[in-house]
Structure formats: C-alpha cells, structure tokens
PDB file of N, CA, C and O in Angstrom:
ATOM      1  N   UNK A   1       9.644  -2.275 -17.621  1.00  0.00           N
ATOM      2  CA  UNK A   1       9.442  -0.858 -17.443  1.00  0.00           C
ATOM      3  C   UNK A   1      10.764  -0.155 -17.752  1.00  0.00           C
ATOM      4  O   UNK A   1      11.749  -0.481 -17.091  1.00  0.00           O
ATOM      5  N   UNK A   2      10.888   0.934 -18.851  1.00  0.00           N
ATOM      6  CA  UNK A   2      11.681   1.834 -18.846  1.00  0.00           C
ATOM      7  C   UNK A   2      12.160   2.744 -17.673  1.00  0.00           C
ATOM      8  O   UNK A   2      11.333   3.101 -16.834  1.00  0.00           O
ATOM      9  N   UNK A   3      13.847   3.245 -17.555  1.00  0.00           N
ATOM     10  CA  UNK A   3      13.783   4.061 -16.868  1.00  0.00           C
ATOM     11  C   UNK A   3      13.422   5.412 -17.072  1.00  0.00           C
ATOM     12  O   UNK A   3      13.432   6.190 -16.118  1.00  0.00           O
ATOM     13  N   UNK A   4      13.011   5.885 -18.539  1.00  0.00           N
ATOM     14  CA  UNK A   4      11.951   6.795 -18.908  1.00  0.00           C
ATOM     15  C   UNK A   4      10.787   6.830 -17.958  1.00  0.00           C
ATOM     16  O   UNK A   4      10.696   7.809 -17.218  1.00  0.00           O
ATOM     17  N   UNK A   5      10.054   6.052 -17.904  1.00  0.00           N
ATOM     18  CA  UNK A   5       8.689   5.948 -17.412  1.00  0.00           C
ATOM     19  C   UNK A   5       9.272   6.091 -15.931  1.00  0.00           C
ATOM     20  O   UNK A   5       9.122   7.209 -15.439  1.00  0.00           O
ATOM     21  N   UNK A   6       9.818   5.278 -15.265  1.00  0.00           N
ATOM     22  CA  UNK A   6      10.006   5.414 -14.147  1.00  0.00           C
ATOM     23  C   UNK A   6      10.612   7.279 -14.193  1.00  0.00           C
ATOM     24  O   UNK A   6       9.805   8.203 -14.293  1.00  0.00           O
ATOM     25  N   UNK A   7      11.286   7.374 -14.150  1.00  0.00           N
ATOM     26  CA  UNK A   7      11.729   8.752 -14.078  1.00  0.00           C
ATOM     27  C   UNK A   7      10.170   9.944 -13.666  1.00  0.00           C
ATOM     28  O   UNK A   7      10.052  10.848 -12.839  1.00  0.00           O
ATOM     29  N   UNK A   8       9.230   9.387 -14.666  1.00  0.00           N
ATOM     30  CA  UNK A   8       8.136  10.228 -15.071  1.00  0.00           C
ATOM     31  C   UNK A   8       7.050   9.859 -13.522  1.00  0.00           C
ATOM     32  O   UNK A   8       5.989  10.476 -13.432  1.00  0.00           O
ATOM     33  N   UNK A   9       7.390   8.981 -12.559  1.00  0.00           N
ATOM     34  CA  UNK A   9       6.718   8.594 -11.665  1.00  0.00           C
ATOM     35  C   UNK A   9       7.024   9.716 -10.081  1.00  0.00           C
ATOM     36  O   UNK A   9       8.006  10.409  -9.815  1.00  0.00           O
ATOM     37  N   UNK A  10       6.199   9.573  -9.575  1.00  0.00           N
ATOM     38  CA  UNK A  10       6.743  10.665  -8.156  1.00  0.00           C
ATOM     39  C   UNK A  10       6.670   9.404  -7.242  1.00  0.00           C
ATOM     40  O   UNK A  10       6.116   8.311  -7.358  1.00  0.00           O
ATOM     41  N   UNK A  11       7.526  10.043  -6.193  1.00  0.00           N
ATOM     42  CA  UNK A  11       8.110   9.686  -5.242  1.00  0.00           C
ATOM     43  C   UNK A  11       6.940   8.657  -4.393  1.00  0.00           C
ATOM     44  O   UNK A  11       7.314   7.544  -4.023  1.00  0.00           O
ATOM     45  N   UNK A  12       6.252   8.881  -4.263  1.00  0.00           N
ATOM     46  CA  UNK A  12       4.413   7.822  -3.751  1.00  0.00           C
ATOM     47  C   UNK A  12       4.620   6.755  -4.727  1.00  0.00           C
ATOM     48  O   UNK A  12       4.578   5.584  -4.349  1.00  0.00           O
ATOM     49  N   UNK A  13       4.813   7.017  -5.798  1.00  0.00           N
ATOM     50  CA  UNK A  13       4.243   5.915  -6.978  1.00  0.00           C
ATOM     51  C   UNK A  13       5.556   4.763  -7.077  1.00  0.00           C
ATOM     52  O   UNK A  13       5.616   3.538  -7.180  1.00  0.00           O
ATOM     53  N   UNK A  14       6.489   5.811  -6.992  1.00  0.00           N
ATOM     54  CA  UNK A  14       7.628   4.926  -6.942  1.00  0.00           C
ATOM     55  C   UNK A  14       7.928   3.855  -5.595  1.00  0.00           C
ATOM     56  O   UNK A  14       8.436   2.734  -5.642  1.00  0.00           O
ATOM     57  N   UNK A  15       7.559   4.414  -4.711  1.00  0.00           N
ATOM     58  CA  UNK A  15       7.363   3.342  -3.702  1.00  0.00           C
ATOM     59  C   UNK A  15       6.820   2.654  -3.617  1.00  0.00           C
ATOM     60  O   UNK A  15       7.215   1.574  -3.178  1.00  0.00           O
ATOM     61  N   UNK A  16       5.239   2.942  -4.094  1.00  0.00           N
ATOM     62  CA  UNK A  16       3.851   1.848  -4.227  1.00  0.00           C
ATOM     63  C   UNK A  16       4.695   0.724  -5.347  1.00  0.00           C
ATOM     64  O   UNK A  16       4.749  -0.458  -5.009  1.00  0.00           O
ATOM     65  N   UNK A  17       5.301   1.137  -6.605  1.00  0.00           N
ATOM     66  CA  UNK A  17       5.857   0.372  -7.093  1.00  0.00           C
ATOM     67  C   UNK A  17       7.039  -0.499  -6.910  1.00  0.00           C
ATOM     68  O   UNK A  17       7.302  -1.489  -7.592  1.00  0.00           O
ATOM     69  N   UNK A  18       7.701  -0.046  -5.956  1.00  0.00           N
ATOM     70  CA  UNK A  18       8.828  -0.603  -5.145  1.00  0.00           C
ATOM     71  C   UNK A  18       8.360  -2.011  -4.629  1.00  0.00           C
ATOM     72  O   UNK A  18       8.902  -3.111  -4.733  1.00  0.00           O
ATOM     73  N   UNK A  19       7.154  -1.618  -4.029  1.00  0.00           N
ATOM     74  CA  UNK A  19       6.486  -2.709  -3.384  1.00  0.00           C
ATOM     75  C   UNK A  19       6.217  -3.542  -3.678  1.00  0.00           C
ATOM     76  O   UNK A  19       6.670  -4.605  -3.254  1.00  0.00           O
ATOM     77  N   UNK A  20       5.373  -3.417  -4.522  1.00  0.00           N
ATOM     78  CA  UNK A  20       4.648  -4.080  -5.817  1.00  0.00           C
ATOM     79  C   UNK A  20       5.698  -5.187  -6.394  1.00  0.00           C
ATOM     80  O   UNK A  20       5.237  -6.317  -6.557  1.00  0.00           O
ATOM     81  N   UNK A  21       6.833  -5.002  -6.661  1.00  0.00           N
ATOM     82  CA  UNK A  21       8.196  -5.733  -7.299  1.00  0.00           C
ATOM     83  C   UNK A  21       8.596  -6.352  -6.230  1.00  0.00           C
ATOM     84  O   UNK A  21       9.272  -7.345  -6.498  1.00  0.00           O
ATOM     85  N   UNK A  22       8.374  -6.066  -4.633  1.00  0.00           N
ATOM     86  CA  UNK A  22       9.114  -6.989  -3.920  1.00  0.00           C
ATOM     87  C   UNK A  22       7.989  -8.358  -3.490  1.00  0.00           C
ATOM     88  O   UNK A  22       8.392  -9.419  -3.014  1.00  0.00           O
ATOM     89  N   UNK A  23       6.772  -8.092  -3.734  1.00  0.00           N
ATOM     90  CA  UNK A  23       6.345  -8.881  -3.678  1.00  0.00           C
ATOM     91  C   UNK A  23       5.489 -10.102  -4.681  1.00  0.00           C
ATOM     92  O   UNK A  23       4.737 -11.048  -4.442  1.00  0.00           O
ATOM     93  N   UNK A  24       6.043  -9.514  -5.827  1.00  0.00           N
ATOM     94  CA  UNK A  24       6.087 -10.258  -7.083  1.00  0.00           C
ATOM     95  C   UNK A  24       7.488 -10.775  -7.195  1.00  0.00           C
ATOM     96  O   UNK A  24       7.656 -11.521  -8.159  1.00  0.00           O
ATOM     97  N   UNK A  25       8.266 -10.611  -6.632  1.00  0.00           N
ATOM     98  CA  UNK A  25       9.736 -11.224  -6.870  1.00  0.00           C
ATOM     99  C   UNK A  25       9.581 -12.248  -5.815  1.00  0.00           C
ATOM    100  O   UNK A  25       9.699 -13.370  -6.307  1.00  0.00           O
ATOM    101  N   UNK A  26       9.314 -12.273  -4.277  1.00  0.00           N
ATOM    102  CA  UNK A  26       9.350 -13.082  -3.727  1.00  0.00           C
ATOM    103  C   UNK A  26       8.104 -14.142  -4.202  1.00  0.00           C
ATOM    104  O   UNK A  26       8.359 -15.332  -4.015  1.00  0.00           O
ATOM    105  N   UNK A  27       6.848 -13.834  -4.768  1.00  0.00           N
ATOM    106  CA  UNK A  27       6.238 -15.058  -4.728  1.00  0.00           C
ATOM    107  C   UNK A  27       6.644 -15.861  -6.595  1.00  0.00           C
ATOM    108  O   UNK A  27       6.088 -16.902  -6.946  1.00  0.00           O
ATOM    109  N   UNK A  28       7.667 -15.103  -7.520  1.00  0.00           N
ATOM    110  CA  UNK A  28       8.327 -15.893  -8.170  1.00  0.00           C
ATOM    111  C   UNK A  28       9.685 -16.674  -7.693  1.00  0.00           C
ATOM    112  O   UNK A  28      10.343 -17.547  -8.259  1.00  0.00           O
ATOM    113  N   UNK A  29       9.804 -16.188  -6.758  1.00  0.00           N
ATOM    114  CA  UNK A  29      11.289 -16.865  -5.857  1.00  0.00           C
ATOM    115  C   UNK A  29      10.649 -18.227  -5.293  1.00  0.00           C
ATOM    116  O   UNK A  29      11.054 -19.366  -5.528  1.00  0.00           O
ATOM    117  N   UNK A  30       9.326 -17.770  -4.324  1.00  0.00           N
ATOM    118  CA  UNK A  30       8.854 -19.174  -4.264  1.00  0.00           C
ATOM    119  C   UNK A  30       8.275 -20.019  -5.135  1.00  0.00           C
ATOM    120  O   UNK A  30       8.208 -21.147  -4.647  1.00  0.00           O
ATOM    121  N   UNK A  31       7.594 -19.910  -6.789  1.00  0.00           N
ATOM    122  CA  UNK A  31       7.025 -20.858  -7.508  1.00  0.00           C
ATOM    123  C   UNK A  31       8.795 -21.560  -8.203  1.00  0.00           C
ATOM    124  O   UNK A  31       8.884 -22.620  -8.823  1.00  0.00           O
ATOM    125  N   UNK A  32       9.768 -20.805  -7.934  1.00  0.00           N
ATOM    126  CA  UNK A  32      11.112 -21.083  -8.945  1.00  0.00           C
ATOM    127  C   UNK A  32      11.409 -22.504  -7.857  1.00  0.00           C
ATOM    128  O   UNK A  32      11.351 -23.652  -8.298  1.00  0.00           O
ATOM    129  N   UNK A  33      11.655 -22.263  -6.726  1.00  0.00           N
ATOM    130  CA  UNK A  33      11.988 -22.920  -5.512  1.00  0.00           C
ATOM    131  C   UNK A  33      10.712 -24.537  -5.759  1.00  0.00           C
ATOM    132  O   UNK A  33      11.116 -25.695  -5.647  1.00  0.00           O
ATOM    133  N   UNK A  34       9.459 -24.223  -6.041  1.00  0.00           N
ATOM    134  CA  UNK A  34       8.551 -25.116  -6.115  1.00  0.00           C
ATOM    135  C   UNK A  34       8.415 -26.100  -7.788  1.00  0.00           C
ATOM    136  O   UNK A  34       7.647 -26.968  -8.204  1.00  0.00           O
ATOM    137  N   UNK A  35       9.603 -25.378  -8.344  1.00  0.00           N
ATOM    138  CA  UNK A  35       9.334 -26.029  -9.448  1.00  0.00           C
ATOM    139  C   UNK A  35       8.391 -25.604 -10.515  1.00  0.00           C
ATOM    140  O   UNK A  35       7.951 -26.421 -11.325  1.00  0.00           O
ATOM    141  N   UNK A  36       8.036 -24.219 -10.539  1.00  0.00           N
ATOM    142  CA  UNK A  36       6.029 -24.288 -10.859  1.00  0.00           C
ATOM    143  C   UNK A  36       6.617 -22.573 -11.739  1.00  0.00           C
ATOM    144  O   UNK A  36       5.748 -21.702 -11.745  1.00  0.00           O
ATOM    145  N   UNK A  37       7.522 -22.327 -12.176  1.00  0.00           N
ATOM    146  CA  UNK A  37       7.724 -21.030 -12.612  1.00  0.00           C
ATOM    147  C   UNK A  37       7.493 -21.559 -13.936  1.00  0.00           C
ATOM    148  O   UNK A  37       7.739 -22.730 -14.225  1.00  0.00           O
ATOM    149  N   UNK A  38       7.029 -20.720 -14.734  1.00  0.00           N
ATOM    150  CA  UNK A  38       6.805 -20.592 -16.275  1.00  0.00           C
ATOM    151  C   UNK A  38       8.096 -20.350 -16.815  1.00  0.00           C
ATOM    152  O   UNK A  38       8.760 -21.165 -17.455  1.00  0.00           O
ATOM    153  N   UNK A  39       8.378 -19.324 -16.559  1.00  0.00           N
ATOM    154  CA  UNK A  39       9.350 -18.491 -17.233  1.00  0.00           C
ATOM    155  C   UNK A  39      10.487 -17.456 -16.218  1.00  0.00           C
ATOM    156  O   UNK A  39      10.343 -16.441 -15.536  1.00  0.00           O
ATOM    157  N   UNK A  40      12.007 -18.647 -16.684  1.00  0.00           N
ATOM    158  CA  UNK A  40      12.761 -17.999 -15.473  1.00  0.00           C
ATOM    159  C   UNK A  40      13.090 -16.003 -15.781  1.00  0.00           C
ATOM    160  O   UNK A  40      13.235 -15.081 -14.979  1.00  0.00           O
ATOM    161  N   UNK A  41      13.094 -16.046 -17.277  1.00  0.00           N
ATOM    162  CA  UNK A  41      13.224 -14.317 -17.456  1.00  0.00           C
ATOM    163  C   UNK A  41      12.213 -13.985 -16.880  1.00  0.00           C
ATOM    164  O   UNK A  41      12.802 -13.670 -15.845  1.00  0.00           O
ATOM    165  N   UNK A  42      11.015 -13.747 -16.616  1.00  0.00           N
ATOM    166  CA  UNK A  42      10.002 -12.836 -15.736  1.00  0.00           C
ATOM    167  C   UNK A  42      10.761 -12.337 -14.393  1.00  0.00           C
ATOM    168  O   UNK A  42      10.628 -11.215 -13.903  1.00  0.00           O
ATOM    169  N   UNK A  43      11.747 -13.584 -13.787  1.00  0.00           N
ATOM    170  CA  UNK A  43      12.410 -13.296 -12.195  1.00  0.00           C
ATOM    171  C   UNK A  43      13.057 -12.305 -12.723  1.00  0.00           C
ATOM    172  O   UNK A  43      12.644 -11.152 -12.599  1.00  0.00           O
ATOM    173  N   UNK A  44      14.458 -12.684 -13.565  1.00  0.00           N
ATOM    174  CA  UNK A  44      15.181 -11.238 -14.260  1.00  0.00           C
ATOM    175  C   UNK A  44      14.791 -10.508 -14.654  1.00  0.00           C
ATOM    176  O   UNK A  44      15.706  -9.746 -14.964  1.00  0.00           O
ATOM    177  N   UNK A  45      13.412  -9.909 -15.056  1.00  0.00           N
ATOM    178  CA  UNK A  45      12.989  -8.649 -15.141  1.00  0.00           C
ATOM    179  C   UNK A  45      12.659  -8.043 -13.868  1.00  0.00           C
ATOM    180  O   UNK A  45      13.046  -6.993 -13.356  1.00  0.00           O
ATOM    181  N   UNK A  46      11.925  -8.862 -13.505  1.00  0.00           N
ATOM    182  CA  UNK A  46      11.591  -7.925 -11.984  1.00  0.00           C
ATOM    183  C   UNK A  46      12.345  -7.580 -11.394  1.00  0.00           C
ATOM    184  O   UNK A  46      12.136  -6.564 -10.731  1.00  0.00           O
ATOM    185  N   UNK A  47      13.863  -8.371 -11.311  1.00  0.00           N
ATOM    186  CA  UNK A  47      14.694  -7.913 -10.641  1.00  0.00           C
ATOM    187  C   UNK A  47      15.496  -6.433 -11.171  1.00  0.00           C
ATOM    188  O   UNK A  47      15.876  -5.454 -10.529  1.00  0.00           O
ATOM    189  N   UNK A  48      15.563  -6.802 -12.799  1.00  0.00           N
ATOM    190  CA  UNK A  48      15.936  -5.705 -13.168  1.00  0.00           C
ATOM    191  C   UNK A  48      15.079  -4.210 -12.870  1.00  0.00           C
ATOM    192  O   UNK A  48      15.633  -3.188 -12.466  1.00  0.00           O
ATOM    193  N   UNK A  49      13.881  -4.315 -13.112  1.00  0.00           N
ATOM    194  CA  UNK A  49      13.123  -3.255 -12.887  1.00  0.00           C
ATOM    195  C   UNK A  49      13.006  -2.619 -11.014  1.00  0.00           C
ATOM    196  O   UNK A  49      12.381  -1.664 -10.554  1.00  0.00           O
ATOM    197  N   UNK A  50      13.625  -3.330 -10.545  1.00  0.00           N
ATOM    198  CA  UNK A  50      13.242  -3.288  -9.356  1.00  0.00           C
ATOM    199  C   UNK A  50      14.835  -2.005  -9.156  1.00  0.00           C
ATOM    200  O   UNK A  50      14.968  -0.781  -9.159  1.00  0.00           O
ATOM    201  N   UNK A  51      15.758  -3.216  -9.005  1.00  0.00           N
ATOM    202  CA  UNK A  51      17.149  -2.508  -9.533  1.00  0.00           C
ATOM    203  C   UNK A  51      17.138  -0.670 -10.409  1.00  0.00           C
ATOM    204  O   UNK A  51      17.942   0.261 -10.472  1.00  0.00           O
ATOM    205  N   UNK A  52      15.983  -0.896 -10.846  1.00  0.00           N
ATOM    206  CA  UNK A  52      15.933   0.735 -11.964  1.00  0.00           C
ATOM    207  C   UNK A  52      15.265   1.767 -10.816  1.00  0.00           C
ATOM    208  O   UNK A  52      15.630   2.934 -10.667  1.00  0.00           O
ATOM    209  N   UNK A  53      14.345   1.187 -10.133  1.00  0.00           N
ATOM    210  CA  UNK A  53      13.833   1.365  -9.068  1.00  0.00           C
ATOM    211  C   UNK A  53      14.647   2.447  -8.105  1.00  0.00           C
ATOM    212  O   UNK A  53      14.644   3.666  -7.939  1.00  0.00           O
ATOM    213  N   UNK A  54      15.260   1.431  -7.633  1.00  0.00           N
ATOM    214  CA  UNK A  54      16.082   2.378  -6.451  1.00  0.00           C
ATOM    215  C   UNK A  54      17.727   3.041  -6.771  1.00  0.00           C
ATOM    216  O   UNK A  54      18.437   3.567  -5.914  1.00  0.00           O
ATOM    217  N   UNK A  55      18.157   2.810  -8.533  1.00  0.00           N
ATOM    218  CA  UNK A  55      19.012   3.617  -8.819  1.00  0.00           C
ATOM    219  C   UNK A  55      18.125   5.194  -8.840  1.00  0.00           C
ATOM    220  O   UNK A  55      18.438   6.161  -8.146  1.00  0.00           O
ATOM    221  N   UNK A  56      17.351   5.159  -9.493  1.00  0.00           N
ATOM    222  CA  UNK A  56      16.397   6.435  -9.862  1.00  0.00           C
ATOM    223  C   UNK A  56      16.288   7.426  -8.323  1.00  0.00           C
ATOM    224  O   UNK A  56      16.836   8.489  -8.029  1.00  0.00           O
ATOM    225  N   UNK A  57      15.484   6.679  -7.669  1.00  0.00           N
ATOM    226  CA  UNK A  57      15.623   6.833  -6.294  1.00  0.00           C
ATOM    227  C   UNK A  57      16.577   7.318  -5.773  1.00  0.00           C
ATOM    228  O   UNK A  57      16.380   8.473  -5.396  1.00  0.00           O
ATOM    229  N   UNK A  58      18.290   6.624  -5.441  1.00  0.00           N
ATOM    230  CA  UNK A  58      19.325   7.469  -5.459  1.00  0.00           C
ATOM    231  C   UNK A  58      19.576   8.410  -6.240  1.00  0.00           C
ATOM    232  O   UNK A  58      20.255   9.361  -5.852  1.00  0.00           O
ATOM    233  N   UNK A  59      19.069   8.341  -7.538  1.00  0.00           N
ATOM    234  CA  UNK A  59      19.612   9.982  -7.849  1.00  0.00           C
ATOM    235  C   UNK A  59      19.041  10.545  -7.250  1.00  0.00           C
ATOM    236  O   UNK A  59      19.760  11.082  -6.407  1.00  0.00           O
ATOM    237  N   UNK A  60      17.823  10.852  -7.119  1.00  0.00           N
ATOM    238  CA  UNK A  60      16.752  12.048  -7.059  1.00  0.00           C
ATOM    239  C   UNK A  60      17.279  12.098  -5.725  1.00  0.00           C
ATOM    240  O   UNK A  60      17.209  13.315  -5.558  1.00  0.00           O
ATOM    241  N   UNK A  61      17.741  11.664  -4.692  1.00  0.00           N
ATOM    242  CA  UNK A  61      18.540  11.586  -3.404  1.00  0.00           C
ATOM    243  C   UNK A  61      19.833  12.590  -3.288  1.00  0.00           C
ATOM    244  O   UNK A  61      20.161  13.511  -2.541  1.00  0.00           O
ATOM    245  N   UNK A  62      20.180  12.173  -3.997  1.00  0.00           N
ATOM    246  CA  UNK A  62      21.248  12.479  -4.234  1.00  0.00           C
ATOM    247  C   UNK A  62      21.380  14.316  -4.736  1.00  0.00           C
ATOM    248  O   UNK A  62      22.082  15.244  -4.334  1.00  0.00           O
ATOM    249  N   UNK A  63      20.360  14.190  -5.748  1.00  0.00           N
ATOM    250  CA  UNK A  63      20.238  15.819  -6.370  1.00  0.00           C
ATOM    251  C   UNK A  63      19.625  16.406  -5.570  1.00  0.00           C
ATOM    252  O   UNK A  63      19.985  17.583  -5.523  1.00  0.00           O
ATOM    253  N   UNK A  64      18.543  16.065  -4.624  1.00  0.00           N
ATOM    254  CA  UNK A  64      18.118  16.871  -3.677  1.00  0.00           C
ATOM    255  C   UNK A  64      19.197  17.484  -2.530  1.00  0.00           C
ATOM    256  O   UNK A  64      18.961  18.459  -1.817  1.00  0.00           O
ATOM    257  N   UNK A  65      20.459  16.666  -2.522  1.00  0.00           N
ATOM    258  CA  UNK A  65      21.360  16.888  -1.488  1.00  0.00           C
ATOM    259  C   UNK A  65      22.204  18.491  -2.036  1.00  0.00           C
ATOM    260  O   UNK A  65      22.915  19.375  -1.557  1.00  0.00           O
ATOM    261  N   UNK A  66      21.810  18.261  -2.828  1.00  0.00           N
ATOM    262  CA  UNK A  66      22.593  19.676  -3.538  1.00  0.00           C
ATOM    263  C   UNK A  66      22.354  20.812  -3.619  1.00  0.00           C
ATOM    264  O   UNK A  66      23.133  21.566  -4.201  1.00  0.00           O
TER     265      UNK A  66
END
C-alpha cells in the first residue's frame, strides 16, 4: 500500500487497517517461527505498511495540534 492511498483513508479506516496489519503480522510471525512461511518479504511489507500507518497518523496529529 502506498502512502498516497493511505493518506486518502480517514481516520476509522485507518485504524480498521491498523488492525488488520497487526494481526496479519503476528500470525506471519507465528508461521516464520513454525517454519511454514512462504515468503519472508510478505513479513517486510506488512511491517513496512504498517510503519506508513502510524507515520501518517502522526502527522495528521500533529497538524491538528496547530
């Protein structure tokens, strides 16, 4: 996911999606741990996207403070 797209998301969606990434990261944390992961880049994306996540988040935090 772009931080375009994310940008284009509201504050509900971005959380529902927040979510969404923490619990797709933990159940690739556990197939990595089990031996059973396909593909270790899928973990580094999620993480990255997750990461895009709550920079975005701080801004919009941040600009509201202003």
């Amino acid at each position: 996911m772009q931080a375009k797209e994310i940008r284009e998301l509201s504050v509900d969606e971005l959380a529902m999606r927040e979510r969404e990434l923490k619990e797709s990261l933990f159940m690739l944390k556990l197939r990595q741990g089990t031996n059973q992961l396909e593909s270790s880049a899928r973990l580094l994306q999620t993480k990255r996207d997750l990461a895009r996540i709550h920079t975005i988040r701080r801004e919009r935090e941040l600009s509201n403070r202003k």
